[in-house]
N, C-alpha and C positions, 0 to 999 in steps of 0.2 A: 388328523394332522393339521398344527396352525397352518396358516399360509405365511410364506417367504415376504420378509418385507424387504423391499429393495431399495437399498442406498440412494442418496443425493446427491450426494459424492463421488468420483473414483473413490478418494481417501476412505479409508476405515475408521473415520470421524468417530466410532461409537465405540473404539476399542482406549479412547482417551480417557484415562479416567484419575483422578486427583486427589491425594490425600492431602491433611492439613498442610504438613509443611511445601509440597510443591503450588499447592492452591495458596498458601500465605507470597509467595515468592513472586506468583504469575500479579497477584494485588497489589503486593506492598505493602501489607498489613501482618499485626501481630498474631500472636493465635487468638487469643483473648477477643479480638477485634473482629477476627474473621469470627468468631461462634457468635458473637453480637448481632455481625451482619446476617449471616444467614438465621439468626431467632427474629428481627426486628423486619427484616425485607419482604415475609413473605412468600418469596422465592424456594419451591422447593428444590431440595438437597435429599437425594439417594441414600440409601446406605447399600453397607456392603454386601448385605443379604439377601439385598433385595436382587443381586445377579448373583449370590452363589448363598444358597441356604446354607449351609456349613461356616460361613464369616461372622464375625462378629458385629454386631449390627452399627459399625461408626458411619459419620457420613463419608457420602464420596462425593465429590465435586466432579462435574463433566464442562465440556468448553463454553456451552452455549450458559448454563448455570453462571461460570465465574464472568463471561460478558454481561450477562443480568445484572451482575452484584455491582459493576462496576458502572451501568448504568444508571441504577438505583442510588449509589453514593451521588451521583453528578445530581440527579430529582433532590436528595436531601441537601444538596448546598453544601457536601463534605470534598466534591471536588469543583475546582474553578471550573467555569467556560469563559468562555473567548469571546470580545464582542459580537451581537449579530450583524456584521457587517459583508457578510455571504464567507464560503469557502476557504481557507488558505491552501495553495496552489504550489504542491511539491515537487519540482522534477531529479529524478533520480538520473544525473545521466554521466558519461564521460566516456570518452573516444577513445574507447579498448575494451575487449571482452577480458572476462576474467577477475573482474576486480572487486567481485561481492556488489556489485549494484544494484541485480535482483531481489539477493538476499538482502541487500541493508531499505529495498524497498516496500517489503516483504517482513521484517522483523520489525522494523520503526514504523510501518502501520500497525500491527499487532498491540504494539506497546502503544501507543496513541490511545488506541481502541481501550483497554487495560487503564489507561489514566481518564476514562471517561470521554474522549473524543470522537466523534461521530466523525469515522473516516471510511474512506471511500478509495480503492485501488481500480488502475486501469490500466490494462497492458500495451502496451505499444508495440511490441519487440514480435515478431513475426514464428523466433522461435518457440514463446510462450511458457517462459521459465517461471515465471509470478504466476502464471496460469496453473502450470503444475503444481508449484509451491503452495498453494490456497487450496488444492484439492481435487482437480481437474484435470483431465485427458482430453487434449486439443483435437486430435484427428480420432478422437472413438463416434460411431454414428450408431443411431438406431436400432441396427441390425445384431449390434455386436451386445450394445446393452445387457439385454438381460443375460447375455452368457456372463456377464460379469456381475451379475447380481443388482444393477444403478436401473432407475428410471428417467423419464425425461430428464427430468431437474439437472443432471449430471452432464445431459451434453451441452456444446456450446451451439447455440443457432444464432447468434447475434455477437456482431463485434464492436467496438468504435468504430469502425468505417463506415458500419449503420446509421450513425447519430451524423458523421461528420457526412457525406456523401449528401444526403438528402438537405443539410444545414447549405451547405456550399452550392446545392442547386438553387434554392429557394432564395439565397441573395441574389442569386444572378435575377429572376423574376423582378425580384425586390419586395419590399418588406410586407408589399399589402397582399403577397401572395404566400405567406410562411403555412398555409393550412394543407399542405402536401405531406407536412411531416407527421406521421404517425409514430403513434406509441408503441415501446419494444416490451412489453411483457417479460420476456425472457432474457432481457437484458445482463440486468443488473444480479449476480450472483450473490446469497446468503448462506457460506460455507456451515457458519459456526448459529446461524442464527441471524433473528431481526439485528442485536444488540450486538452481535460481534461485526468485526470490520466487511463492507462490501466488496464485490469486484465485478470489474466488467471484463472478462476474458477475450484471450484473442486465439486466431489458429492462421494457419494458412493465408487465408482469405483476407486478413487485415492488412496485405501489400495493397490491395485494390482502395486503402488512401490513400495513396502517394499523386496518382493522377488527378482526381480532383482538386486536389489542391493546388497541385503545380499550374493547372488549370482554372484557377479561381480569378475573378477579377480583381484590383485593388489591391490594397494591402494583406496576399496571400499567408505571409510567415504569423499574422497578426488574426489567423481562421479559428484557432483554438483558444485564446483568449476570447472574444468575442463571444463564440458559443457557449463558453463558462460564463460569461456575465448576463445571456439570454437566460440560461439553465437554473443558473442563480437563485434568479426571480423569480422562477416557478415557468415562465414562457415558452420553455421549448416542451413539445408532448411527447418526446424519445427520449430525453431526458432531465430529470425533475432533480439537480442539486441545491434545493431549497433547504433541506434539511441536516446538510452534513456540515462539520466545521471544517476537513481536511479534506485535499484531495490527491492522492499518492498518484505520480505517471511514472510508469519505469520504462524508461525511453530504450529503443534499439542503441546498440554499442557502434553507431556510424552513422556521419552526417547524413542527414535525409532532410525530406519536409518534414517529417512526422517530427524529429526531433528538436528540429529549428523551430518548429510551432509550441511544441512542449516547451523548448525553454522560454520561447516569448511569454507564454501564458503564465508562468510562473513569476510565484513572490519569494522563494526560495528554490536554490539549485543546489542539490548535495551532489559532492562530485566523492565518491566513492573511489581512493587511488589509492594501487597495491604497492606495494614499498619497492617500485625497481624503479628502472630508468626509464623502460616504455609507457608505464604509466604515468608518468612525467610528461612525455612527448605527449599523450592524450587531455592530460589537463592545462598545459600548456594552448593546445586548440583550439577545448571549450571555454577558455577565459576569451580568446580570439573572437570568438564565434558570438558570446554576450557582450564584447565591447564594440563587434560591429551592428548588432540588434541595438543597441541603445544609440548609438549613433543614429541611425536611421529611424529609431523609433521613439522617444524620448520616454514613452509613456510606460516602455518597459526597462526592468530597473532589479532586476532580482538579487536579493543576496547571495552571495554563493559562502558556500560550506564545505570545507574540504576534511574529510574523513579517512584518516589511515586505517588502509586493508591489510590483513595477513603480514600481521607486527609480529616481529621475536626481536629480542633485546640482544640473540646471541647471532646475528648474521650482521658480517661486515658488511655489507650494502646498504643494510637499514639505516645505518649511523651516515653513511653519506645521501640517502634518501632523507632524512631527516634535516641535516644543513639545508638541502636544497629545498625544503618545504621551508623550511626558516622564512623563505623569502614570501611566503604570503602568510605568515602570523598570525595578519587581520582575520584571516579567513580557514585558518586552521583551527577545526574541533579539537578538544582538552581530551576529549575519550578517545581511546585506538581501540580497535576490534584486531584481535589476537588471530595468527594462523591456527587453522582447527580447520582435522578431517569429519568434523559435526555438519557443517555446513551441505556439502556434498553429498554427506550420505540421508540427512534428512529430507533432500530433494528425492529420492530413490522413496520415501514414502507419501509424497504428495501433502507433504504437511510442516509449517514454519517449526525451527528448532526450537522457539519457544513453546510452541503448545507442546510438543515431543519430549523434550527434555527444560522443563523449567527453571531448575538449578544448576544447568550447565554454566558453564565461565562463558561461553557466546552470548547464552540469553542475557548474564547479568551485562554482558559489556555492551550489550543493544537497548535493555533498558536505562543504561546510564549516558548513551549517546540519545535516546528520546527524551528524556527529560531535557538536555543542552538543545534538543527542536521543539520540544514544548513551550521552551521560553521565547524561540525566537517567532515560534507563532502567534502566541500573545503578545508581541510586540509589534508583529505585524496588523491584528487585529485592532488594537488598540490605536494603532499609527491611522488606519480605515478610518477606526470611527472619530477621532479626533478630526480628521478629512472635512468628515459629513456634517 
């Protein structure tokens, strides 16, 4: 009898598997193109026989495969990068639950990752719904493991409050004494792979940043920024964002520090607002909340993006949700993400609705809201290096 191999995942990551046309979809490429890439990359590609002798032997494409291809294109100089001028600095946030903020944090990394971006997710949010969404059971421990088939890899032993807790001690020392901070091994999550998008998860246990912060000297709200720009450079040993272009935060759905820091630290803020009037009330706050940061802080300055949730064309509310977004034009994304029972139910399997269903009308309307944050990240990028 083989022996049982055990997941890295909660998700059932190995039950994904892609024929041409959902693999040309998840790319953006034609068929003609995708058989180019995978003959000229290197990169092998499955067939169908090779999991069920009886199939005809086509290829199959699996997740971490089409992250390769898409890394591969960026090596060939067939997709743009972004000046290296460190990180651009996402926050997902706005003041109401409900409103696809996980999801659009969570699907617009996917797609980033898919256009060649070296992006990187981190959960803020204490319920750990991006946690879920990327593949991960926040409160599963050791014990439980192997009834469910996962090994280590699978649980979470490290959160951001690991990186941020020990960063926020060692200012207080000051700077000549930062050698306290160790390296988290188990940090940094690789759902899909080296090539697909990262994540640092959260459970329970990531309330315990709230008090170091609150508790920091100096300019406290300005903790996370800061530590981005050590990280950067390679300087901090807990966490090394030398390497990424993006960095996705899906902030809690309520004023905190965590989230006041998240939006300082950020060079864009998507505010994810569902078409009623309380999410109105909420993004009305978090405009509040960024022009009293920039008041106080000059140095932060983030664009904001405001993204309509759970659009139908046929509900009276929307059309007066609509006037009243009129009023920030500047800052209203061109793509709206449709109502869809997709969303919800792909969290019930621990996996982004694009990897699950590629062709869906979600995925398309989230690949066409990440291209309108592709550009504004190359702007930002671009804006850096002209800086330097």
């Amino acid at each position: 009898m083989s022996p049982i191999t055990l997941r890295s995942t909660f998700a059932h990551t190995a039950e994904l598997k892609y024929r041409l046309r959902a693999s040309e979809a998840l790319l953006g490429v034609s068929h003609t193109t995708l058989r180019g890439y995978a003959d000229q990359s290197g990169i092998r590609v499955r067939r169908a026989n090779e999991f069920n002798d009886k199939a005809v032997p086509t290829r199959v494409f699996e997740p971490e495969t089409i992250f390769s291809l898409a890394q591969w294109r960026r090596a060939q100089g067939y997709l743009k990068s972004p000046a290296p001028s460190g990180p651009v600095v996402i926050a997902v946030n706005v003041v109401k639950g409900g409103t696809g903020k996980t999801t659009t944090a969570v699907e617009s990394a996917v797609h980033l990752q898919l256009m060649g971006l070296r992006t990187l997710c981190i959960d803020l949010d204490v319920q750990s719904n991006l946690t879920q969404s990327m593949g991960y059971e926040s409160d599963l421990d050791a014990e439980e493991a192997e009834n469910h088939g996962i090994n280590h890899d699978a649980l979470i032993t490290a959160t951001f409050a690991d990186v941020v807790t020990p960063f926020v001690a060692a200012a207080h020392r000051g700077n000549s004494s930062r050698a306290p901070i160790e390296p988290l091994p188990d940090l940094i999550k690789k759902p899909f792979g080296e090539d697909g998008p990262h994540v640092i998860c959260a459970d329970t246990f990531l309330s315990d940043i709230e008090m170091p912060i609150a508790n920091s000297k100096g300019a406290r709200e300005l903790v996370f920024r800061e530590l981005f720009a050590e990280a950067a450079k390679g300087k901090n040993p807990a966490l090394d964002l030398s390497a990424y272009d993006v960095i996705v935060l899906d902030c809690p759905p309520n004023m905190s520090m965590t989230s006041t820091c998240a939006i300082a630290a950020a060079d864009i803020v998507v505010a994810p607002v569902k078409m009623d009037a309380f999410a109105r009330k909420g993004l009305v706050r978090l405009i509040g909340e960024i022009k009293s940061l920039k008041k106080t802080y000059p140095v932060v300055n983030p664009q904001l993006l405001i993204l309509p949730t759970h659009y139908s064309p046929n509900i009276t509310r929307i059309s007066r949700m609509q006037a009243e977004l009129g009023k920030y034009a500047s800052m209203l994304s061109q793509q709206v993400i449709s109502a869809s029972e997709d969303f919800p139910k792909s969290l019930d399997h621990y996996l982004p609705l694009t990897l699950q269903r590629p062709t869906s009308k979600g995925a398309s309307e989230y690949k066409l809201f990440a291209e309108i944050l592709r550009g504004k990240i190359f702007e930002t990028a671009a804006a850096r290096d002209h800086q330097v």
